[in-house]
Z-matrix of the N, CA and C atoms (Angstrom, degrees):
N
C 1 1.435
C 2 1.529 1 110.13
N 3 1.431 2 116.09 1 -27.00
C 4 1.427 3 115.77 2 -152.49
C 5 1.640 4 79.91 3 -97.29
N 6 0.793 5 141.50 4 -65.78
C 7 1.776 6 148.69 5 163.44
C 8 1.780 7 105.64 6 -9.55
N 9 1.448 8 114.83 7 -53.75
C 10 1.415 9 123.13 8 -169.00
C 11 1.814 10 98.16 9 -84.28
N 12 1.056 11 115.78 10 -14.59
C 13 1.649 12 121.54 11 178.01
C 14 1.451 13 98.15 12 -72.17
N 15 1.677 14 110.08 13 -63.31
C 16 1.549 15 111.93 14 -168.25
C 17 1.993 16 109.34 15 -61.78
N 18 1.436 17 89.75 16 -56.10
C 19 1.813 18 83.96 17 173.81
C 20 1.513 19 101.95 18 -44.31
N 21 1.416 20 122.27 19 -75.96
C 22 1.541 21 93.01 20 -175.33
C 23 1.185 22 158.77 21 -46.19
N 24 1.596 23 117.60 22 -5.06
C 25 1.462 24 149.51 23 -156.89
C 26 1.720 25 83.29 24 -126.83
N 27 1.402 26 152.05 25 11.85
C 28 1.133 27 145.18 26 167.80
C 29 1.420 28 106.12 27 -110.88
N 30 1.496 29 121.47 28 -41.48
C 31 1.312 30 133.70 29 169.67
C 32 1.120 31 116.77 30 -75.88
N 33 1.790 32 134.47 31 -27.72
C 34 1.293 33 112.33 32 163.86
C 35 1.258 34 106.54 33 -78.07
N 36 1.318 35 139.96 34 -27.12
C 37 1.156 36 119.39 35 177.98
C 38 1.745 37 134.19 36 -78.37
N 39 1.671 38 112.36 37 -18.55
C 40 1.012 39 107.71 38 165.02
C 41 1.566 40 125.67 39 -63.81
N 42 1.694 41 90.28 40 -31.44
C 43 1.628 42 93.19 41 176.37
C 44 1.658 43 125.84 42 -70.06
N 45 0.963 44 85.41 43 -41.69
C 46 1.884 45 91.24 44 170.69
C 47 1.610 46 108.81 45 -57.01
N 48 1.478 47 127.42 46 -31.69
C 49 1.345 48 127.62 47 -173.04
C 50 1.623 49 94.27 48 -64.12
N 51 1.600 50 96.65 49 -66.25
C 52 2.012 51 93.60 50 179.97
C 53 1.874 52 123.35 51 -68.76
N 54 1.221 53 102.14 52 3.31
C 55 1.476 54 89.69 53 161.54
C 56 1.247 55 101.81 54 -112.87
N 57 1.816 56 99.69 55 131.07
C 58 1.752 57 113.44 56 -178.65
C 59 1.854 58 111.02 57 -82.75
N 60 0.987 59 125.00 58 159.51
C 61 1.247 60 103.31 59 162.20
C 62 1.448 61 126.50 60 -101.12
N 63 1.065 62 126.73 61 137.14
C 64 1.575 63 128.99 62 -161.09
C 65 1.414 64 96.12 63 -95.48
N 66 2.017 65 115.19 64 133.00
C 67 1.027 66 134.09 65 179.59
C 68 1.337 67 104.34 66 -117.41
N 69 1.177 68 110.63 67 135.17
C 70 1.605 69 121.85 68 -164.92
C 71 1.865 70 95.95 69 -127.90
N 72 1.058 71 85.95 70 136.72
C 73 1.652 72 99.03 71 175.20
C 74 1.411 73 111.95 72 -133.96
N 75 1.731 74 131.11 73 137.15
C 76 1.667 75 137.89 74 -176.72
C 77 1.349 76 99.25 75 -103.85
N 78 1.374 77 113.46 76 142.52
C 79 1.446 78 132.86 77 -160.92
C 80 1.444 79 96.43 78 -136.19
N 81 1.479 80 123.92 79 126.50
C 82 1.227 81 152.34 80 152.65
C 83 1.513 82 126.07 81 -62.56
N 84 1.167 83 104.54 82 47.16
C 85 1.382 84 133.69 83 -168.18
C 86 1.567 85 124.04 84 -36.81
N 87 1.385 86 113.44 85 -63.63
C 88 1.611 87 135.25 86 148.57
C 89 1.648 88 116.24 87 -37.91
N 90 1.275 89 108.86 88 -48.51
C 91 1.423 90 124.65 89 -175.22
C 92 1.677 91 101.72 90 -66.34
N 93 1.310 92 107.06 91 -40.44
C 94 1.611 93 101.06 92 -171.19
C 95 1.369 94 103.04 93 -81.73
N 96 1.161 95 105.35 94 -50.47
C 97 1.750 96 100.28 95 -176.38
C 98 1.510 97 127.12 96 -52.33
N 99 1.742 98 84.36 97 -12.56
C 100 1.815 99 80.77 98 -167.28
C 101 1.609 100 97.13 99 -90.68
N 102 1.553 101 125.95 100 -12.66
C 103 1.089 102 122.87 101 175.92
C 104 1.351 103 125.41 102 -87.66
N 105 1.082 104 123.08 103 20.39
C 106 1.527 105 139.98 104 -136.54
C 107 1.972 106 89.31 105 -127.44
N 108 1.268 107 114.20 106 84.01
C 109 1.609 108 124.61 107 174.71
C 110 1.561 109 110.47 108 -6.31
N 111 1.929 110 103.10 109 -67.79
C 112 1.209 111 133.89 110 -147.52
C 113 1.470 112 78.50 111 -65.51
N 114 1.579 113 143.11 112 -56.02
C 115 1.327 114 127.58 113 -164.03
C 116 1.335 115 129.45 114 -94.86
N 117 1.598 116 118.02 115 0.00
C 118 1.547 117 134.57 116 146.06
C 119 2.052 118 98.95 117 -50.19
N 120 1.439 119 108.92 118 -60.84
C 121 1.355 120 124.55 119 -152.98
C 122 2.119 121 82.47 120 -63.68
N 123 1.158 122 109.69 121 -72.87
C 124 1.146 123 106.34 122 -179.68
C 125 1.500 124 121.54 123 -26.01
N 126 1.643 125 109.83 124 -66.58
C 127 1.816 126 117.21 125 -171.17
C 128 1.925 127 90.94 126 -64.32
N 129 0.915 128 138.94 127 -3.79
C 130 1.175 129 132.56 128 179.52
C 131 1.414 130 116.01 129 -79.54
N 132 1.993 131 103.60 130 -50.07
C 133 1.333 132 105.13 131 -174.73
C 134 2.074 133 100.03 132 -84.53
N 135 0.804 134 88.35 133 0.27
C 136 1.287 135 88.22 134 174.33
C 137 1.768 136 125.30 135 -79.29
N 138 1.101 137 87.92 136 -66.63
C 139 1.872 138 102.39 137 164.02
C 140 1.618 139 91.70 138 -32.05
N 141 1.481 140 128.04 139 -89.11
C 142 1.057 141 143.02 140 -120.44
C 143 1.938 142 83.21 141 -79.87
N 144 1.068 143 131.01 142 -36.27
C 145 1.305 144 120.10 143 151.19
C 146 1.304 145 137.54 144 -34.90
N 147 1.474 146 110.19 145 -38.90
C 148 1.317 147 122.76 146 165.28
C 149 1.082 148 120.34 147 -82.94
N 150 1.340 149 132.91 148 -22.58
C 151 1.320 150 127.93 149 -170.55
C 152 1.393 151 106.30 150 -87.28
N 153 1.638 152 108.96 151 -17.14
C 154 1.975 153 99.57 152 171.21
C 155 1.343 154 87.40 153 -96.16
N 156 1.194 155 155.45 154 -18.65
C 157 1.171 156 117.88 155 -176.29
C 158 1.774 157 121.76 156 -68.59
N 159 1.282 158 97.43 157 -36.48
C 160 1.925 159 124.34 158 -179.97
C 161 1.773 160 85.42 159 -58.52
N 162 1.369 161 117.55 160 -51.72
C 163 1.912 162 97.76 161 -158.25
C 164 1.203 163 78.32 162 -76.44
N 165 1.050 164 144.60 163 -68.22
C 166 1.952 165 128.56 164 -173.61
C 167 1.397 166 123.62 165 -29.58
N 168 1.206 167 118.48 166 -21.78
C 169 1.439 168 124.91 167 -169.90
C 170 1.405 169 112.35 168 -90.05
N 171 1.796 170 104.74 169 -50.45
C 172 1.428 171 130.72 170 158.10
C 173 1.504 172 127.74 171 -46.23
N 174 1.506 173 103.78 172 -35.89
C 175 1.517 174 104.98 173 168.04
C 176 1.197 175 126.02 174 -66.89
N 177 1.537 176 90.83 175 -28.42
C 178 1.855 177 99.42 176 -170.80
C 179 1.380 178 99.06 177 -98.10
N 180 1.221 179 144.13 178 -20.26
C 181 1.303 180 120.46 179 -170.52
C 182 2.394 181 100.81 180 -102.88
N 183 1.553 182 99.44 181 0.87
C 184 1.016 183 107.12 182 162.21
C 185 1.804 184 112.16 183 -63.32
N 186 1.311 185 91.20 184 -52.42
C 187 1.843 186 98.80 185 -178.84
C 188 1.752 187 104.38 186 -59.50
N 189 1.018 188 87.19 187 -43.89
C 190 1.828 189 72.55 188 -168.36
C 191 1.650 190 116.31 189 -70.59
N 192 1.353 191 97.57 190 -27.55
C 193 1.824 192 104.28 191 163.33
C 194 1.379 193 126.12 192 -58.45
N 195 1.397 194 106.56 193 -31.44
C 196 1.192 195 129.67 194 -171.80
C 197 1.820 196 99.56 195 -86.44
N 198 1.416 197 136.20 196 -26.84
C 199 1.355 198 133.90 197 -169.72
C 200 1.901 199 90.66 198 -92.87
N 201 1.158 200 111.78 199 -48.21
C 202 1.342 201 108.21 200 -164.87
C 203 1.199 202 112.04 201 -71.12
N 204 1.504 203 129.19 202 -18.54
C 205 1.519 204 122.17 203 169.68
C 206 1.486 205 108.83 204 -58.26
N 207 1.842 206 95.32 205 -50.48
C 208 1.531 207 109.30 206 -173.87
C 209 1.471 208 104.10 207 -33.20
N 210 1.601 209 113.26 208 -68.25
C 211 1.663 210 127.25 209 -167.29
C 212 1.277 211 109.34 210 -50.97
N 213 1.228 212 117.76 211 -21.37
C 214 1.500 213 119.07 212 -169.82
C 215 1.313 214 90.41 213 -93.86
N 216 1.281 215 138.42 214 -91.68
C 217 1.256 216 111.36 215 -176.86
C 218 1.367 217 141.21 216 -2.99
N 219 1.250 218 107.98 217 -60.84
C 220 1.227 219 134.56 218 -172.02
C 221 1.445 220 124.12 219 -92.85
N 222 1.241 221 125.66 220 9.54
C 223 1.777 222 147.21 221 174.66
C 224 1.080 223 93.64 222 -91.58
N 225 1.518 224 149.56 223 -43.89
C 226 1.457 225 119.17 224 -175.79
C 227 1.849 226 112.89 225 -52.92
N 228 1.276 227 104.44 226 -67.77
C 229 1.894 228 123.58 227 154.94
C 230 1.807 229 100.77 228 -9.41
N 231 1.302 230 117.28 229 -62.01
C 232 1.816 231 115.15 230 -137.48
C 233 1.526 232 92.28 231 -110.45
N 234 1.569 233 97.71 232 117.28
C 235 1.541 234 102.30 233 158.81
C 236 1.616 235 137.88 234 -2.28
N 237 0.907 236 118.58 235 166.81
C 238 1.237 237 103.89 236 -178.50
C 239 2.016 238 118.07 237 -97.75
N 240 1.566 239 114.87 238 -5.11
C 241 1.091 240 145.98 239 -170.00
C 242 1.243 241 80.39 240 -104.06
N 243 1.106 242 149.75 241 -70.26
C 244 2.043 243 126.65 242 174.34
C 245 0.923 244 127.69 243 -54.16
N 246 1.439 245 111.18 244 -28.45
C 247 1.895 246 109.21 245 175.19
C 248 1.323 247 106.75 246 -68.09
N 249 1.634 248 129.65 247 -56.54
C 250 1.120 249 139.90 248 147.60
C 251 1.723 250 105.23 249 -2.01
N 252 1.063 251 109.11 250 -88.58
C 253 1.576 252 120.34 251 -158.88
C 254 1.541 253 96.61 252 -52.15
N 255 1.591 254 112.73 253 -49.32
C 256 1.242 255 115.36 254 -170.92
C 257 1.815 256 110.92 255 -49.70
N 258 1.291 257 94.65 256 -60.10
C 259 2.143 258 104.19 257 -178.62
C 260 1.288 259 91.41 258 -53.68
N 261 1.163 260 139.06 259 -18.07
C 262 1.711 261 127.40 260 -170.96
C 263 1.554 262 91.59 261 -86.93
N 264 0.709 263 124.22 262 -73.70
C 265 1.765 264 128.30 263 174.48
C 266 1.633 265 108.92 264 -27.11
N 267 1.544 266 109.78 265 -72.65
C 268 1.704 267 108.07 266 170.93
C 269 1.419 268 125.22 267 -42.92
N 270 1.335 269 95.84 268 -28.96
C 271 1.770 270 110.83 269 -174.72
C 272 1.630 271 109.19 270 -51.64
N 273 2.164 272 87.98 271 -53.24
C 274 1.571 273 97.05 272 -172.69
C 275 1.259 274 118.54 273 -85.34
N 276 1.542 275 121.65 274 -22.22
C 277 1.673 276 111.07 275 151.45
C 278 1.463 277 123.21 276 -51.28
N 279 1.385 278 119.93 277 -41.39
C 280 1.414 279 93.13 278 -172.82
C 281 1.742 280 103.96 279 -92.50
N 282 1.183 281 115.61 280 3.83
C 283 1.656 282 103.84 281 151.56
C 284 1.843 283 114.02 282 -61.28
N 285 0.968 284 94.33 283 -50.78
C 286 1.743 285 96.06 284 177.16
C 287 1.280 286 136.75 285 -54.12
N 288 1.463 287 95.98 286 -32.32
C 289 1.374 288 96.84 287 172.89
C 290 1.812 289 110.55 288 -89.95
N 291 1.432 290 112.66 289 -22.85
C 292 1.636 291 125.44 290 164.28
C 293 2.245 292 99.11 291 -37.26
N 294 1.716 293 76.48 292 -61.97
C 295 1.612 294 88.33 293 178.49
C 296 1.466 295 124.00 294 -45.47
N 297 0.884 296 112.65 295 -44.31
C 298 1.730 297 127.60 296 -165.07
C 299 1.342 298 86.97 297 -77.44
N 300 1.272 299 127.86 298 -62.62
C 301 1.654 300 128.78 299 -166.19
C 302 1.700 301 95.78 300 -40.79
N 303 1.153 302 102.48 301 -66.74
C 304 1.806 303 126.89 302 -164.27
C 305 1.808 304 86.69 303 -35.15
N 306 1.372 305 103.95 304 -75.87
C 307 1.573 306 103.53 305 -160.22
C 308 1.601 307 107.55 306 -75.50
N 309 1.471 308 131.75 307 -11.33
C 310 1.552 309 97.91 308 146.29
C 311 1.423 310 138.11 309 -74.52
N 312 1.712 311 107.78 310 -14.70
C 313 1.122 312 101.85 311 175.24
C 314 1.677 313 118.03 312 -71.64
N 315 1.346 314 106.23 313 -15.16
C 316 1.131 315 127.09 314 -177.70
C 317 1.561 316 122.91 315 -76.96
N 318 1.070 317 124.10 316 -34.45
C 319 1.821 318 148.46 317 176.80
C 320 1.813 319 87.49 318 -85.98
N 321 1.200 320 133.58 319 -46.10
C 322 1.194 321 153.24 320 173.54
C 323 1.684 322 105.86 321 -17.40
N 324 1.761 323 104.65 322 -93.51
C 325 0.969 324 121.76 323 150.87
C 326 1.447 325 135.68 324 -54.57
N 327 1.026 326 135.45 325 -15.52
C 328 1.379 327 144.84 326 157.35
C 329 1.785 328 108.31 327 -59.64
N 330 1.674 329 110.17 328 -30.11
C 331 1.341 330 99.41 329 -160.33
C 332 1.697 331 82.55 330 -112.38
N 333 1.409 332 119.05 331 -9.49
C 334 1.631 333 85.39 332 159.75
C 335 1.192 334 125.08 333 -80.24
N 336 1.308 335 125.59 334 -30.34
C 337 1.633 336 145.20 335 -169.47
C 338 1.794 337 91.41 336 -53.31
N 339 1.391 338 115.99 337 -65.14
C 340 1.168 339 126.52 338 162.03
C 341 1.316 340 119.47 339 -15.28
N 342 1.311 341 124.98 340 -83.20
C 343 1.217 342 141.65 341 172.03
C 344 0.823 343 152.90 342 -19.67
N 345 1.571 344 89.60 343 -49.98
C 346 1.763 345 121.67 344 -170.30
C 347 1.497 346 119.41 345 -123.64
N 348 1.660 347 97.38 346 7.01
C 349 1.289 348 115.91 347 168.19
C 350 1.623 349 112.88 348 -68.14
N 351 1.042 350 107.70 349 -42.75
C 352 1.454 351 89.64 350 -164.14
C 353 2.004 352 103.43 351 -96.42
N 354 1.278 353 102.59 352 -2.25
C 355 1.101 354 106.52 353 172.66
C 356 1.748 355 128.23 354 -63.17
N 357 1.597 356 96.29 355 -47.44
C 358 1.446 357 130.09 356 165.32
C 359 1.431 358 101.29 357 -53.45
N 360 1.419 359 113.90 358 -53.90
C 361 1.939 360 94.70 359 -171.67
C 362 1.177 361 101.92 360 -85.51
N 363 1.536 362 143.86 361 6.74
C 364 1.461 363 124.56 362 169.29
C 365 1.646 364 102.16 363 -98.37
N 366 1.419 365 127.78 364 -30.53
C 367 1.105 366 118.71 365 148.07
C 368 1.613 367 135.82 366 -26.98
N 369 1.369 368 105.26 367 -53.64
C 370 1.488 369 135.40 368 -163.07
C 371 1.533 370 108.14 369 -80.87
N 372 1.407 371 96.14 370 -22.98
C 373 1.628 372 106.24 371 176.73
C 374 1.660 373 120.35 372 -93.97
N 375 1.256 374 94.89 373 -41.86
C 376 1.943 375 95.06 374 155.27
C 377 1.062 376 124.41 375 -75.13
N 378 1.347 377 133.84 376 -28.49
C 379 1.094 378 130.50 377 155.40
C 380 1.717 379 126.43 378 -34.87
N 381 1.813 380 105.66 379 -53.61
C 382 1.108 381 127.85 380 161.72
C 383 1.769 382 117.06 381 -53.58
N 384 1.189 383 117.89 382 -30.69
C 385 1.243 384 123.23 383 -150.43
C 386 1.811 385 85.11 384 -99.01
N 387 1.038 386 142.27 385 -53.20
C 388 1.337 387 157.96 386 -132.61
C 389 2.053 388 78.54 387 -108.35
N 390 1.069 389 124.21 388 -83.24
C 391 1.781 390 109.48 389 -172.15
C 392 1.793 391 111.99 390 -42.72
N 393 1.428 392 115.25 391 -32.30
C 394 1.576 393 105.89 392 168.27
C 395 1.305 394 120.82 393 -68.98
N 396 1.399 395 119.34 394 -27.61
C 397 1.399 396 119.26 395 -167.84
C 398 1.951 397 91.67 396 -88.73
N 399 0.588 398 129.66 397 -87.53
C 400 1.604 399 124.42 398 168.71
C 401 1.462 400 126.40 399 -28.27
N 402 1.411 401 124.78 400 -5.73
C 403 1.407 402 133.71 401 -150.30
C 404 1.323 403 117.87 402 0.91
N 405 1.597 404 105.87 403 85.41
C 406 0.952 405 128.99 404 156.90
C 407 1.461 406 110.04 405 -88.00
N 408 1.409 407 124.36 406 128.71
C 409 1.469 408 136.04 407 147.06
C 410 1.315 409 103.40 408 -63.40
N 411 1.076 410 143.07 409 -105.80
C 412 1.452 411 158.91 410 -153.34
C 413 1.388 412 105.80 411 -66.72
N 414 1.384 413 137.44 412 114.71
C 415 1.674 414 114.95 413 138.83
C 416 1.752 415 108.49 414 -123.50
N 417 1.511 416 102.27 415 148.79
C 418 1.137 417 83.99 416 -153.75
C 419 1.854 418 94.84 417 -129.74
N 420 1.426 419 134.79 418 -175.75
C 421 1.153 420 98.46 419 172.39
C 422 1.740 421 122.93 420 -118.05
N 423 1.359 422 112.22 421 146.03
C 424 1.140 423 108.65 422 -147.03
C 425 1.658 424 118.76 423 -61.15
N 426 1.746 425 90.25 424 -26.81
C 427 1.565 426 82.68 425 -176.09
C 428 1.571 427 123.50 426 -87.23
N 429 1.301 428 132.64 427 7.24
C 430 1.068 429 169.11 428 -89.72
C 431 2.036 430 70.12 429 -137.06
N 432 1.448 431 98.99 430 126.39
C 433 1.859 432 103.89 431 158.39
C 434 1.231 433 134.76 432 -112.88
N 435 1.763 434 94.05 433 37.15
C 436 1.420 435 113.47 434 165.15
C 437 1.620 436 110.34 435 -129.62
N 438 1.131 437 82.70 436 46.06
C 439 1.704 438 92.65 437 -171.08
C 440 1.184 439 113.48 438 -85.32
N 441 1.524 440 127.90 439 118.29
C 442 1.596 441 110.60 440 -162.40
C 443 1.568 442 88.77 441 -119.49
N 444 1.235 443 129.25 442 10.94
C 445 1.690 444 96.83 443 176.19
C 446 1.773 445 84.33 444 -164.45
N 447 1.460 446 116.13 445 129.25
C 448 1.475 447 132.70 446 -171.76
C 449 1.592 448 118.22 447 -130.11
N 450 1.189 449 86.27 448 6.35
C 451 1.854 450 82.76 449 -171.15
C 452 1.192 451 113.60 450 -80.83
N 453 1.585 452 124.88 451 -20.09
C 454 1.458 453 149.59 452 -153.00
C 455 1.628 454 93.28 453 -57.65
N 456 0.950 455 112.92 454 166.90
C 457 1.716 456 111.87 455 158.44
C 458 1.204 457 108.26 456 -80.80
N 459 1.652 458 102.52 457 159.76
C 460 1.635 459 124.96 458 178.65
C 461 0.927 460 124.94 459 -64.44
N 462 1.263 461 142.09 460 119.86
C 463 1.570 462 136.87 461 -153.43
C 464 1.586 463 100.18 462 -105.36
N 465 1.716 464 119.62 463 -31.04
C 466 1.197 465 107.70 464 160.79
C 467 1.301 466 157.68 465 -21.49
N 468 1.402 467 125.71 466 -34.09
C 469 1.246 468 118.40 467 -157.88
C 470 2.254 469 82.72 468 -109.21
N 471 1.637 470 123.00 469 -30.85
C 472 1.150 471 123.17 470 164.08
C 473 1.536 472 125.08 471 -37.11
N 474 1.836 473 115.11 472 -37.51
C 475 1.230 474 117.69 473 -139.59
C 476 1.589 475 71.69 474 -121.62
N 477 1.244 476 144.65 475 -32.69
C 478 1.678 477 125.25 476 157.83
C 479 1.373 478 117.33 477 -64.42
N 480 1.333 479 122.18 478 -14.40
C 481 1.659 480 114.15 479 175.75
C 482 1.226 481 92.25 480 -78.78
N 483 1.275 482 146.16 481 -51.95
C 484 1.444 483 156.50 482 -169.86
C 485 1.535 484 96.49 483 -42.83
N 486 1.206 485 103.36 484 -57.86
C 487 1.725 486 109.33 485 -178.92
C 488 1.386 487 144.06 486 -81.28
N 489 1.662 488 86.75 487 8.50
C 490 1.410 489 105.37 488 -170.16
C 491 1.478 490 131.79 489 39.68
N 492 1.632 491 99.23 490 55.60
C 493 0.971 492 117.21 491 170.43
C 494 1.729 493 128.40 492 -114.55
């Protein structure tokens, strides 16, 4: 009996040596990024990207609002072989401006991907830098609604010292 005591008190303890315990830490993810200069400066030049693209869009689909009243007016007056030609014309303005929409949304995303690229890997690297120094296994982010485990400590205020913030 006393033999089956010690084997057992050898096996719980070897096992406890090889199981590590996993430290999990929740990260305020949104919160950091939004404090993060480089991505204020970014959503800034960004907006202001969009906002000429929208008055560009607006100008042009001003003109074409502005031709098709004209035609309308003026279609009782014009043959029916000018109205024709005319809706063929409106047809291909408001393809253009379809177009224009398409490729700012397109330069759009191209210039956030851009942007926020290098933002993400200096993020991604304190992040990294801040779970080694704490040995954290896990950080995860807090606001995240697949969040299955929160009790961990806050990794926040680690991963803004990292960032000198």
């Amino acid at each position: 009996m006393k033999k089956l005591s010690v084997l057992f008190a050898a096996i719980i303890m070897f096992a406890s040596m090889g199981l590590k315990a996993q430290k999990t830490a929740t990260l305020d993810v949104t919160g950091i990024l939004n404090a993060m200069p480089e991505k204020k400066k970014a959503d800034t030049q960004l907006e202001a990207f969009q906002t000429a693209k929208a008055a560009e869009i607006k100008k042009k689909t001003d003109a074409v609002q502005a031709v098709y009243e004209r035609y309308q007016k003026e279609s009782a007056a014009q043959s029916a072989e000018v109205n024709k030609t005319r809706q063929d014309e409106l047809q291909k303005m408001f393809e253009e401006v379809k177009k224009l929409e398409a490729a700012a949304q397109k330069e759009l995303y191209e210039k956030q991907d851009a942007a926020f690229a290098p933002i993400e890997a200096k993020f991604n690297a304190a992040v990294k830098k801040a779970a080694l120094a704490n040995n954290w296994e896990y950080v995860m982010d807090a606001n995240s609604t697949s969040l299955v485990y929160k009790a961990g400590p806050d990794a926040t205020p680690a991963v803004k010292k990292e960032l000198g913030l």
